[in-house]
VEXLO-164094 format. One record per residue: residue in one letter; x, y, z of N, C-alpha, C in turn; residue number from 1. Coordinates in steps of 0.1 Angstrom, whole numbers, padded with zeros to 4 digits, always signed. Layout:
BEGIN
+-----+-------+-------+-------+-------+-------+-------+-------+-------+-------+-----+
: res :  n_c1 :  n_c2 :  n_c3 : ca_c1 : ca_c2 : ca_c3 :  c_c1 :  c_c2 :  c_c3 :   n :
+-----+-------+-------+-------+-------+-------+-------+-------+-------+-------+-----+
:   a :     X :     Y :     Z :     X :     Y :     Z :     X :     Y :     Z : NUM :
...
+-----+-------+-------+-------+-------+-------+-------+-------+-------+-------+-----+
END
This chain:
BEGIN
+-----+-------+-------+-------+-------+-------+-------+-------+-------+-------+-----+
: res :  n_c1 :  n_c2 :  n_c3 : ca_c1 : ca_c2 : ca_c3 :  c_c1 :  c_c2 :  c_c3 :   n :
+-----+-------+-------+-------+-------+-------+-------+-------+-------+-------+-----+
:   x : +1830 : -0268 : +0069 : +1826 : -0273 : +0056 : +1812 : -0278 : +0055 :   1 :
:   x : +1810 : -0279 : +0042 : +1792 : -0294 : +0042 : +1792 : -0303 : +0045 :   2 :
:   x : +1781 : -0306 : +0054 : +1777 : -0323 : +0053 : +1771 : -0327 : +0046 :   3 :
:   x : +1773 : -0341 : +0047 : +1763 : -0348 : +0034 : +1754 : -0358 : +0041 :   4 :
:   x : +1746 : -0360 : +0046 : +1735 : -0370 : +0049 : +1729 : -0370 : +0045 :   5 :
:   x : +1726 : -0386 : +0047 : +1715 : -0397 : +0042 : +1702 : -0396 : +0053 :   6 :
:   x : +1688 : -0396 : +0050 : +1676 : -0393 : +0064 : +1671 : -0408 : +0056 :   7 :
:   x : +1664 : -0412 : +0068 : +1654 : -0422 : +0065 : +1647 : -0421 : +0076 :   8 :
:   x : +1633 : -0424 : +0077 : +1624 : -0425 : +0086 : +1611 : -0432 : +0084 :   9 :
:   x : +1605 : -0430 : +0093 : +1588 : -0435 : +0091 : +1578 : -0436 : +0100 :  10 :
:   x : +1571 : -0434 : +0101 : +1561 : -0434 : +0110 : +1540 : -0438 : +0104 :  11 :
:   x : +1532 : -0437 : +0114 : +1519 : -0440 : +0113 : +1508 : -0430 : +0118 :  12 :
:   x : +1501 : -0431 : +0114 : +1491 : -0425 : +0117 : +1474 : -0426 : +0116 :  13 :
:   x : +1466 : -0425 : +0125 : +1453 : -0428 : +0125 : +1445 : -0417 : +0118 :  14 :
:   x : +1436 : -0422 : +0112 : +1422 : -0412 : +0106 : +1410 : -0419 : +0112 :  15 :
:   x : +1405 : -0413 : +0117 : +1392 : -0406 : +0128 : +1380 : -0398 : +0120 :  16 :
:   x : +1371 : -0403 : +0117 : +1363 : -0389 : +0114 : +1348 : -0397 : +0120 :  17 :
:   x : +1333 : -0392 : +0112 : +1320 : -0392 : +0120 : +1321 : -0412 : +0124 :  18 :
:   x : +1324 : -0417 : +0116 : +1327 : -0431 : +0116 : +1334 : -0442 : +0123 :  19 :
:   x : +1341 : -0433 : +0130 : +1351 : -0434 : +0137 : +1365 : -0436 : +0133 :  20 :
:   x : +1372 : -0449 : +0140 : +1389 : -0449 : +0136 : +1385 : -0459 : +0128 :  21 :
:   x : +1391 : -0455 : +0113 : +1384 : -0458 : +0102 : +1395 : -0464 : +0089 :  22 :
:   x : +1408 : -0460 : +0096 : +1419 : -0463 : +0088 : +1432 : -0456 : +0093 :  23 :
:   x : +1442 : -0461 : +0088 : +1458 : -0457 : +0092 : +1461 : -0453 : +0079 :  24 :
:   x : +1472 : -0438 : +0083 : +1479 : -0437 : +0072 : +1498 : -0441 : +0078 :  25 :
:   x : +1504 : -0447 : +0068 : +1519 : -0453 : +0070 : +1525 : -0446 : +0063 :  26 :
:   x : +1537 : -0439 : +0066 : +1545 : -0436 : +0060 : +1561 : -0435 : +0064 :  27 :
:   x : +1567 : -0428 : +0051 : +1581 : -0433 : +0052 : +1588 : -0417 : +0050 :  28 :
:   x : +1602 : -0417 : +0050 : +1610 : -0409 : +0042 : +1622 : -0418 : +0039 :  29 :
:   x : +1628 : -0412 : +0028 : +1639 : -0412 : +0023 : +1646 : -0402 : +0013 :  30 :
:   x : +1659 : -0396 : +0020 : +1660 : -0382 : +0018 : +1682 : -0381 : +0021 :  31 :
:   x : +1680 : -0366 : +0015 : +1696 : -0360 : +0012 : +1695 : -0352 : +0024 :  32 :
:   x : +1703 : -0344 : +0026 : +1708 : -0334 : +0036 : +1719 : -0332 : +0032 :  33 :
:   x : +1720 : -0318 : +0029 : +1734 : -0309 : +0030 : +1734 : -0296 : +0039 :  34 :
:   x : +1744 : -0300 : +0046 : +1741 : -0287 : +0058 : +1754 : -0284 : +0065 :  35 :
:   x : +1758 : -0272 : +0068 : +1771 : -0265 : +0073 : +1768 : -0265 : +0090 :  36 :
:   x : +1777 : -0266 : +0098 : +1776 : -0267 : +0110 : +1763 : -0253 : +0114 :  37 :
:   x : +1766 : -0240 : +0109 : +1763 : -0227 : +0113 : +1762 : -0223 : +0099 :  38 :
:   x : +1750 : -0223 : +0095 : +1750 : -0218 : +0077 : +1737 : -0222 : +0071 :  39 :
:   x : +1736 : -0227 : +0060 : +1723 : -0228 : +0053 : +1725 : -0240 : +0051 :  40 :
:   x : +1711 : -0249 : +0051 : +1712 : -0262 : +0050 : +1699 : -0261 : +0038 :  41 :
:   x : +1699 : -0277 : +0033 : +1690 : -0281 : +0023 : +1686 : -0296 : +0021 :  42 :
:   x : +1676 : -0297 : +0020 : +1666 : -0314 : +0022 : +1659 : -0309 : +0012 :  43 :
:   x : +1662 : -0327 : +0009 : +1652 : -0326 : -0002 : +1649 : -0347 : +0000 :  44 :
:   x : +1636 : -0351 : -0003 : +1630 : -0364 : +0001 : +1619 : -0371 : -0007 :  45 :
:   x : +1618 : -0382 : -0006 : +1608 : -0391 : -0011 : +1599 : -0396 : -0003 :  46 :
:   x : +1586 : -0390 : +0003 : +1577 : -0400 : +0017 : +1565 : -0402 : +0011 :  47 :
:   x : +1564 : -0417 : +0006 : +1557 : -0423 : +0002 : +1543 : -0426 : +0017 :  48 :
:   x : +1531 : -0419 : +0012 : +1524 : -0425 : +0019 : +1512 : -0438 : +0016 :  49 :
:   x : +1510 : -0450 : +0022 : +1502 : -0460 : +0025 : +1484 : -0456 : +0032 :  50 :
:   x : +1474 : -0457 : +0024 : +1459 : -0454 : +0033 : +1462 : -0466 : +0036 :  51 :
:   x : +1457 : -0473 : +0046 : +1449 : -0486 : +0052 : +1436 : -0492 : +0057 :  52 :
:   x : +1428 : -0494 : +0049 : +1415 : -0491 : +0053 : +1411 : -0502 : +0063 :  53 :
:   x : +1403 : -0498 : +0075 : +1398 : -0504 : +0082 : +1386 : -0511 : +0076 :  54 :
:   x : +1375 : -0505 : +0073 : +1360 : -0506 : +0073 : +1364 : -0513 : +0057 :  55 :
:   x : +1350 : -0516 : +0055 : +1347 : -0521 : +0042 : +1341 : -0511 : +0028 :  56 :
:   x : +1335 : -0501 : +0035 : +1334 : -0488 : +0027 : +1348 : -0477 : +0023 :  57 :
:   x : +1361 : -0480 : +0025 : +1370 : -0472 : +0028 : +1382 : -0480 : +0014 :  58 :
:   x : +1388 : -0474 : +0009 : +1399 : -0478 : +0004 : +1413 : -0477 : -0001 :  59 :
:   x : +1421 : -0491 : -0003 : +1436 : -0485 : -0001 : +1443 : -0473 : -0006 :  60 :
:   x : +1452 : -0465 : -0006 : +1453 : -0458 : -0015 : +1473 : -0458 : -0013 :  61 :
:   x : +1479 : -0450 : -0024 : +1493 : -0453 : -0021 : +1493 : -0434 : -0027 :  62 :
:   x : +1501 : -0428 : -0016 : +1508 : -0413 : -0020 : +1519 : -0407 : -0023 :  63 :
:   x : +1526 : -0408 : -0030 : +1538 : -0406 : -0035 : +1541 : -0389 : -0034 :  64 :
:   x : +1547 : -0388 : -0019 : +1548 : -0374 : -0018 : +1567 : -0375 : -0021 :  65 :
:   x : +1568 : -0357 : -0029 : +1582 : -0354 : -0024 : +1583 : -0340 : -0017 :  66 :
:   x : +1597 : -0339 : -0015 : +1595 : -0323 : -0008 : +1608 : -0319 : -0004 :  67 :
:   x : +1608 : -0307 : +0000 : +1628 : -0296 : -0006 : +1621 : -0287 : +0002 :  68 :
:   x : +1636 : -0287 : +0008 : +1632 : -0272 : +0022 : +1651 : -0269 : +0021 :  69 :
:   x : +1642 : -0257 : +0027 : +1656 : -0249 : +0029 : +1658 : -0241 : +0039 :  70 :
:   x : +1667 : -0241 : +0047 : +1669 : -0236 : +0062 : +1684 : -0227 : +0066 :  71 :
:   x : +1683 : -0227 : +0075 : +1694 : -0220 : +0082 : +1693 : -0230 : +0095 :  72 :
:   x : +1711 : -0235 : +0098 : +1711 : -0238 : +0113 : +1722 : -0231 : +0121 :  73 :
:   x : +1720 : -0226 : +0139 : +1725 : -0222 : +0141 : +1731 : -0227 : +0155 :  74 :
+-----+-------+-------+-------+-------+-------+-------+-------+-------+-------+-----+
END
């Protein structure tokens, strides 16, 4: 039959460019899952990202991503 899960996660990440390490981006998920042991599965999520600016030239910013995938597991 389907599952039903709940995903949450999060993680970080550095931005690097001529300036150097210049800021972090933070982020999250929060998300559905329906998926058959051996069958087609489907996600779908909310991963809100955080800029964090290091420098004084640089600024915060907040990204409101979502996103839906669709798979097969086998």
């Amino acid at each position: 039959g389907m599952r039903h899960r709940f995903e949450m996660g999060g993680g970080a990440s550095g931005i690097i460019n001529e300036k150097g390490f210049n800021s972090m981006m933070v982020h999250g998920v929060i998300g559905y899952r329906s998926q058959k042991k051996k069958g087609l599965l489907f996600r779908t999520g909310f991963t809100p990202m955080f800029k964090i600016p290091f420098k004084d030239d640089e600024k915060f910013a907040f990204i409101p991503w979502v996103g839906l995938s669709f798979g097969y597991s086998f």
